[in-house]
N, C-alpha and C positions, 0 to 999 in steps of 0.2 A: 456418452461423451466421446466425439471424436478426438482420438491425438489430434494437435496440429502443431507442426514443426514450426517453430517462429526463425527464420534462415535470418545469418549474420547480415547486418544492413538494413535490415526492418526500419522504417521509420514507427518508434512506439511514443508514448508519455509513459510516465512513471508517478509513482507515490511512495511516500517512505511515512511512515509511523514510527515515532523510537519510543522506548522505553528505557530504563537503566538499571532496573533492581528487580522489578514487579513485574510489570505486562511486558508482551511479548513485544520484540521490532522485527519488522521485513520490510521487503520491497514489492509492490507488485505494477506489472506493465499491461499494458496495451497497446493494438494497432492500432489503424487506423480503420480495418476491415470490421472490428471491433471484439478482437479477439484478447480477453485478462489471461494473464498467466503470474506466476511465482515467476520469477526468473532464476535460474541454474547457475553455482561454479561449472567451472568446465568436468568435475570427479562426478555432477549430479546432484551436490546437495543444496538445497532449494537455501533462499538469501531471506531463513527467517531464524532467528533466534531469540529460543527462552532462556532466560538469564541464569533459572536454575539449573541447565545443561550447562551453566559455562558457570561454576563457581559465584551465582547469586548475582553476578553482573553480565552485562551484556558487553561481546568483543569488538569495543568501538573500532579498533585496527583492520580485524575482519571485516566490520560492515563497511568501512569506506575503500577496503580492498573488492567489496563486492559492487560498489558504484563504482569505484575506476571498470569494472570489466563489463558492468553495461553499457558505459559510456564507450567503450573499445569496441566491445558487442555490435551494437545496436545505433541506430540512426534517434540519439536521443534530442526530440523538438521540445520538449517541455517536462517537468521535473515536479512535482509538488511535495514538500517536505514538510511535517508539522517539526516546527523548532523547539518545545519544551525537553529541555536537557543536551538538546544537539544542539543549540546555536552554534558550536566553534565549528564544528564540523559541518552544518549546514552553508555556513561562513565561507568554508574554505572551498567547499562544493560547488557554490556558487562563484569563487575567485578562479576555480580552476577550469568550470565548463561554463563561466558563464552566466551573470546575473539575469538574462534574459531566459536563460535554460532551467536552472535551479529558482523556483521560486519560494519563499517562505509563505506558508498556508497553513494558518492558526486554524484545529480542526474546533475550539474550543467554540469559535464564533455562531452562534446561533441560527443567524439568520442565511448566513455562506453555505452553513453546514446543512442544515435540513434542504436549501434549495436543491445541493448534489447530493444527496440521500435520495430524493422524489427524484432526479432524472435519473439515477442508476436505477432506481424500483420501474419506472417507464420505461427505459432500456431493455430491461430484463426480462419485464411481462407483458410488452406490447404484441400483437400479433404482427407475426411475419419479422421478427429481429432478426438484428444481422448480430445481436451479441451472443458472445459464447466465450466460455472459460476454459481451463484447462483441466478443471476437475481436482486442483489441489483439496486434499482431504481433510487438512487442518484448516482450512479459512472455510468449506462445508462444515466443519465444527462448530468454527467462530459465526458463521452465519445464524446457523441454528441456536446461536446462545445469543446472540443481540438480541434485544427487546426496545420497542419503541418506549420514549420518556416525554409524556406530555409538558409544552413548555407555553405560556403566555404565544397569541396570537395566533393558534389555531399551528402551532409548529411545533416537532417534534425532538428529542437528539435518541442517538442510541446508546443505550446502557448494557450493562451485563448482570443476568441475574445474582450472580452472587461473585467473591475476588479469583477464585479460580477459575468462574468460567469467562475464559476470554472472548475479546473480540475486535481485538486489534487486525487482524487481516479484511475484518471487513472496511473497517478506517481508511485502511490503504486500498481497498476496492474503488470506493467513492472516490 
């Protein structure tokens, strides 16, 4: 996996998965070239958080410190948030950069969700892609613990095999 330096001004989209006690919440982005990345504080440390590193809950203050700095960052054109647990701050997200930029994106929905499940899997193993990641090692965790879940109409969601193995980073891949 090549490093690739994603330089301030990038035009990216983004995704946010939260959690609040249990699963993990991050952020992840992309170009337009079609490069995913975790995105970075400025000290290095990547904009994901397990709740058990922070006292059983997740640092809502932190994570929306970490959206102000992509949005400062980066040339942010679109935003997708799942809102269970974060409406207020999904809310203010979107009052602050933008209901056009912040959008709320229920990952629950079946039929939304497997559609971009199958183009990020086309994406990813089409020949000759232009997609590339940056090699984060916990969402290669979380990848490898996703399992597809057969659902009515020839459609799938992704699960995890058991409560500890996560897979929140792929959530926010898609």
């Amino acid at each position: 996996i090549a490093q690739v330096e994603v330089k301030p001004r990038t035009q990216v989209v983004g995704a946010f998965d939260g959690s609040d006690t249990d699963d993990w919440t991050g952020f992840r982005l992309q170009t337009r070239e079609g490069h995913q990345f975790t995105p970075t504080f400025p000290d290095g440390r990547p904009m994901v958080w397990d709740p058990a590193a922070h006292g059983g809950q997740v640092p809502r203050t932190e994570v929306s410190a970490g959206m102000a700095h992509i949005v400062e960052t980066y040339d942010l054109l679109r935003f997708y948030a799942d809102p269970p647990y974060w409406e207020s701050e999904i809310d203010a997200w979107a009052e602050t950069y933008g209901e056009k930029v912040v959008i709320r994106w229920e990952t629950y929905r079946l039929t939304q969700m497997h559609a971009a499940a199958l183009r990020l899997h086309t994406d990813v193993t089409k020949a000759d892609t232009a997609f590339a990641h940056d090699g984060d090692a916990q969402v290669a965790v979380m990848i490898r613990n996703a399992r597809k879940l057969a659902r009515p109409g020839m459609r799938y969601v992704l699960g995890k095999p058991s409560q500890t193995q996560k897979i929140d980073g792929v959530i926010s891949s898609i």
